[in-house]
C-alpha positions, -999 to 999 in steps of 0.1 A, spaced: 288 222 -721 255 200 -706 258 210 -668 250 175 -648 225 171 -621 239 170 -582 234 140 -564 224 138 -526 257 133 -518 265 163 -524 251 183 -498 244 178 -460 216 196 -452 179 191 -464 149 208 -457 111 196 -468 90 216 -496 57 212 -512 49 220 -547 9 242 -543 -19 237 -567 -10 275 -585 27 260 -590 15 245 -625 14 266 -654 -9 261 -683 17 231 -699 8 213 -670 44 218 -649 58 238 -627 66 272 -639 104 281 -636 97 310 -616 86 287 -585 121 270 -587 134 304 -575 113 309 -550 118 275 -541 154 280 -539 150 314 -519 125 295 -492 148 268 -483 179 293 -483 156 315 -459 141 285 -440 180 272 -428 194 315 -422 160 319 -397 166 284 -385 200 294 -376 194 327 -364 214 344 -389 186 366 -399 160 384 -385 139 395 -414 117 419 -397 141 438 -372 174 428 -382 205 451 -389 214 431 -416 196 415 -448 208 392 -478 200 409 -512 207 389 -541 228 402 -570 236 366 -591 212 338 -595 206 310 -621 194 273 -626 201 242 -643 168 221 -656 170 182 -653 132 170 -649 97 186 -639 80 187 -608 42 190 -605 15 195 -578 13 179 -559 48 169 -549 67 172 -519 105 181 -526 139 176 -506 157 206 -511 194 205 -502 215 235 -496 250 238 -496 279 271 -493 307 270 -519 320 306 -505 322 329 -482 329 364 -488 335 396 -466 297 401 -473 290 378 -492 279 344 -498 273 319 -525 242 294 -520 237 260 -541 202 243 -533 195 209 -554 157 199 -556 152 163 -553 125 141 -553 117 123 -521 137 92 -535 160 106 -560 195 110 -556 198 126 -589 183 161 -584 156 175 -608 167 212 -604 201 226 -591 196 266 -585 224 290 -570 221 327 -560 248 350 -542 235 369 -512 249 404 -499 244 413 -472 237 449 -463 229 471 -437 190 475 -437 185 515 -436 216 527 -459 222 491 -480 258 496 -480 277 458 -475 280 445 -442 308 426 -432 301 390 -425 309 381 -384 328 350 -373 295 336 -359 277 341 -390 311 328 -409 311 297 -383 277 287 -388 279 290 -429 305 267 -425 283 236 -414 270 238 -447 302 248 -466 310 225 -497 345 228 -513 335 223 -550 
């Protein structure tokens, strides 16, 4: 079954990207690995915006055990992107992420990327259960699919 693109709609939060000139691989588009790492930065960008993480003394850090991606159309430096990132669950210590890469005025996005964070304690990376702050503040972003 064809998975469809997400529309803007869909989420309510965006955050700005670039593509860089060593995004483009030899066939002249973005290689698929940037997508992840696209889809990790915005994810990343919105926790430390939120002070959900600190990433260099915090207790607690997101390790990712699922991703994937959907395809729809090519990006290419250079390009600026609106990523949008959504929640569709919340775990004890985990969560599920959704970001949709758009072009600045698409509403049809050109990449829709998901990955599943748990979260762990930093020294012995046993799971860490998720606080109601932490759960509060996912929830601004939480998407009942």
């Amino acid at each position: 079954m064809k998975k469809e693109p997400s529309n803007r709609s869909d989420y309510n939060f965006f955050t700005k990207l670039s593509t860089r000139w060593n995004d483009n691989d030899i066939y002249g588009h973005m290689n698929n690995i940037i997508y992840y790492a696209l889809f990790d930065t915005a994810v990343n960008k919105w926790l430390i915006k939120n002070n959900l993480i600190d990433i260099k003394n915090g207790k607690n850090i997101g390790l990712i055990v699922q991703s994937g991606c959907n395809y729809f159309s090519s990006f290419q430096y250079p390009e600026d992107i609106d990523a949008g990132i959504r929640v569709t669950k919340i775990g004890t210590s985990s969560v599920r992420y959704e970001v949709g890469l758009f072009r600045e005025k698409d509403q049809i996005s050109s990449a829709d990327g998901f990955f599943v964070h748990v979260y762990v304690d930093r020294k012995t990376n046993n799971p860490s259960s998720l606080n109601y702050d932490f759960k509060k503040t996912l929830d601004t972003i939480f998407v009942d699919l």
